[in-house]
C-alpha positions, -999 to +999 in steps of 0.1 A: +274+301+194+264+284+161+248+251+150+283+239+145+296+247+181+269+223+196+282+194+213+264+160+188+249+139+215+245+100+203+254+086+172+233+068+143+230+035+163+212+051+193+170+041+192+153+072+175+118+062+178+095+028+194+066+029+166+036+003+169+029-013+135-008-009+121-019-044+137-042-051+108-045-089+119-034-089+153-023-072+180+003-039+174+042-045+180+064-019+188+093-014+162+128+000+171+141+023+149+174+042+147+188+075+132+208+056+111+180+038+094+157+064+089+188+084+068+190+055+047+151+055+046+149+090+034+180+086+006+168+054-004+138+073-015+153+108-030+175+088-047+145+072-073+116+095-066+132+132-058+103+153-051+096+184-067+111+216-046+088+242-064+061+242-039+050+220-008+038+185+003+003+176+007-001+153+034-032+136+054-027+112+071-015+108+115+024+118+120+019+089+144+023+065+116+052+054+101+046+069+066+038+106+084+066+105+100+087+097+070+071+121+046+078+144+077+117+137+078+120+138+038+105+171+037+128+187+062+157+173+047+148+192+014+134+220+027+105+216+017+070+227+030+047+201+046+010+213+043-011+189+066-045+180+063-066+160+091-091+148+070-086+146+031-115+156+010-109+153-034-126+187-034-105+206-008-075+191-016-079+201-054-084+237-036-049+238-018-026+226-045-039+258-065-041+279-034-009+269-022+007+256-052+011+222-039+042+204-062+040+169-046+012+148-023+012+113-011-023+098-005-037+063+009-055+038-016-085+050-002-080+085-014-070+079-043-101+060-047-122+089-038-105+114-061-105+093-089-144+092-085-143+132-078-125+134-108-144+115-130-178+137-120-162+169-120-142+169-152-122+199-152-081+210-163-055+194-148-041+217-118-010+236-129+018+233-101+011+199-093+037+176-106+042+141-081+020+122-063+027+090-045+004+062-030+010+029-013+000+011+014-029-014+001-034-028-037-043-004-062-063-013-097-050-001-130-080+016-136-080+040-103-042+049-114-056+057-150-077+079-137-058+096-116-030+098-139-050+113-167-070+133-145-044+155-127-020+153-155+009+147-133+035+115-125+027+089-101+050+069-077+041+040-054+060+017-034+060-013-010+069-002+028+060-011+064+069-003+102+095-024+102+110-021+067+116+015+077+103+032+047+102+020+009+120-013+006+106-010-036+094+016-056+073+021-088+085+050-103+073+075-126+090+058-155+079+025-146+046+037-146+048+053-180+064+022-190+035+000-179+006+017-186+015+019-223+011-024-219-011-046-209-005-057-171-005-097-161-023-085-132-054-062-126-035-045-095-004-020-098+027-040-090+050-023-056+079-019-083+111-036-078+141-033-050+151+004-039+182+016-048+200+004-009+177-026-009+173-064-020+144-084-022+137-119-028+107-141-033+114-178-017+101-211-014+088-232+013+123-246+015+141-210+016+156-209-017+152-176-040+123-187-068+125-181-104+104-152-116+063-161-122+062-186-093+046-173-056+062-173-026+077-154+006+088-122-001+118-107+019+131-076+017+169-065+033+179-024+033+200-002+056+161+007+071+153-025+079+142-021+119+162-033+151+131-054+163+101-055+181+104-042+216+103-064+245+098-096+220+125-114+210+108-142+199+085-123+177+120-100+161+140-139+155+108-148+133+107-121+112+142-113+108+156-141+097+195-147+088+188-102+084+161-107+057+131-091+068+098-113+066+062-101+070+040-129+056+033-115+023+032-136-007+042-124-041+058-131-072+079-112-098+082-110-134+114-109-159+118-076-155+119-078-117+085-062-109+073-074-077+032-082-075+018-087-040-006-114-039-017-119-004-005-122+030-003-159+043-031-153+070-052-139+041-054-173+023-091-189+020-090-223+016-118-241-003-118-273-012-081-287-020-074-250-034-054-219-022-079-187-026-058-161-023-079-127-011-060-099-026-062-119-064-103-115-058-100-078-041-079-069-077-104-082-098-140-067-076-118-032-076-113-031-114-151-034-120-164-002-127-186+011-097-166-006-069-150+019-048-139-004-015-139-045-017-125-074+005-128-112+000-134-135+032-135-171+036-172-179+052-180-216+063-191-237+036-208-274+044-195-289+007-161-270+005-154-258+040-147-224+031-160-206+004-155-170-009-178-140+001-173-103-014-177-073+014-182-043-010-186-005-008-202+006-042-207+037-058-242+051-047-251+058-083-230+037-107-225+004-083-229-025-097-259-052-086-247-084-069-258-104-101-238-082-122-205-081-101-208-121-098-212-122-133-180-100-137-157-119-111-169-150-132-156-138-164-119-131-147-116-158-121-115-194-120-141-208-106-130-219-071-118-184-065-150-168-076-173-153-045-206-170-041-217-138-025-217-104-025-228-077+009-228-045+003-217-027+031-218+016+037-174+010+047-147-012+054-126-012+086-097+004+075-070+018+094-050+053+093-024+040+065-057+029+040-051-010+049-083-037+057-081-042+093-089-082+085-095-088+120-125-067+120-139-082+090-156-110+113-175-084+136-185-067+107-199-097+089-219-102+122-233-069+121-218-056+149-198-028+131 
């Protein structure tokens, strides 16, 4: 009997998989996927970014989450060799893509970090078979992608996903990126690109009408991936699919061009004084300083303003930056409400699989108690 003599059992509607999202500010909810979206994922994303087929995909991060599993699925689909890693290492990944000839890798922020650094030590040739490497999941400064880019000599890729958008909803691709680092960026973090090809996003107001480019708001996203809803919870599914546009609480704006910039979730605003502190615009700025490796911004009590902004930073151990000279570097690119008063430096961040700030752990670790 062949493949083609077996009997198909369900169709594309049927549930395919009950993921929990990363619960970086709360607790997890499980997302119900079909077959059908995760096809349309998958093409959404060979259609802009077709990896290379010449030799395999580096991968290290959990199949558990949702971008293993998609990496996983796009891989088969080509063909393609999947060479997984528990822990990722700059060092011992450089190793595999020449001992295996790795064509294509995805890493988190937080390895791109770290191999930026590794490559910056270590100098060195570019390796010769790699040729595509994606990030995403957290913001990423212009200066880490710089880096990277100039010190593996190969294309880069990002784009904006979550659990429930099923894969990438927008994608930077590698002619974006050579597009925009040959000008200077309105923003010290890499924007998530602009709509996939079998997906629309929009960026509304308070009162649910689309915004003009340059001014902040919701940002909701609508694909052929977009999730069923959250299991169990239909309360929780009605709030963030609303009228079939998918909404996650971030906060963004886009520019004529239709580049999307993240610029915080809503639960990630600080308010001091009478002003909006957005977290992520401070996180940009304490990542482009030379030194920084890991930063997040939290709103601590403040008698005079009520909140005020404190800087939790993981510095280089040789070229870091003192607090006097990273407050004096915020100060020079941030107005002054949204500058921190203080810096910690701390040995990590609470981060979870995916390379996001699990912001609900930020209070414990302020207390010492991480």
């Amino acid at each position: 009997m062949s493949a083609d003599d077996l009997p198909v059992l369900g169709n594309g509607d049927d549930l395919r998989s009950l993921r929990y999202t990363s619960g970086t500010t709360g607790r997890p909810k499980g997302c119900m996927a079909t077959h059908a979206q995760q096809l349309a994922s998958v093409s959404n994303f060979l259609i802009e970014v077709p990896p290379p087929r010449e030799g395999p995909t580096f991968l290290s991060v959990p199949m558990t989450l949702g971008v293993g599993a998609f990496y996983l699925t796009a891989t088969s689909y080509l063909g393609v060799p999947l060479l997984i890693r528990q822990r990722f290492r700059p060092a011992a990944f450089l190793e595999d893509v020449e001992r295996y000839g790795v064509a294509h890798a995805f890493l988190v922020p937080t390895m791109l970090v770290d191999l930026a650094a590794h490559l910056a030590d270590s100098g060195g040739r570019p390796p010769r078979t790699l040729r595509l490497v994606g990030y995403g999941g957290a913001p990423v400064s212009w200066a880490t992608v710089r880096a990277v880019s100039g010190g593996l000599g190969c294309e880069l890729y990002q784009g904006l996903g979550a659990t429930e958008a099923g894969g990438y909803a927008t994608l930077l691709t590698p002619e974006d990126h050579r597009w925009l680092l040959d000008r200077e960026s309105p923003s010290p973090v890499v924007p998530v690109g602009r709509a996939a090809a079998y997906a629309r996003a929009r960026i509304d107001g308070e009162d649910g009408r689309e915004l003009p480019p340059g001014e902040t708001g919701e940002l909701r996203l609508r694909s052929a991936s977009t999730f069923s809803g959250y299991w169990c919870q239909p309360e929780e599914t009605r709030e963030t699919l609303r009228d079939g546009w998918l909404s996650l609480g971030d906060l963004a704006w886009r520019d004529e061009r239709g580049y999307i910039y993240l610029v915080d979730r809503k639960q990630g605003v600080i308010r001091s004084g009478s002003q909006n502190v957005y977290a992520a615009e401070v996180e940009a700025v304490l990542l482009s300083c030379p030194g920084v490796r890991r930063a997040a911004a939290v709103g601590v009590a403040d008698e005079r303003f009520g909140e005020s902004v404190k800087a939790l930073v993981v510095a280089d151990p040789e070229s870091g930056p003192s607090e006097e000279e990273l407050l004096a570097y915020c100060a020079e690119r941030l107005a002054k409400y949204k500058r921190p008063r203080s810096v910690e430096f701390v040995a990590d961040l609470p981060v979870d699989e995916g390379g996001k700030v699990r912001r609900a752990m930020l209070a414990e670790l302020l207390k010492g108690g991480l």
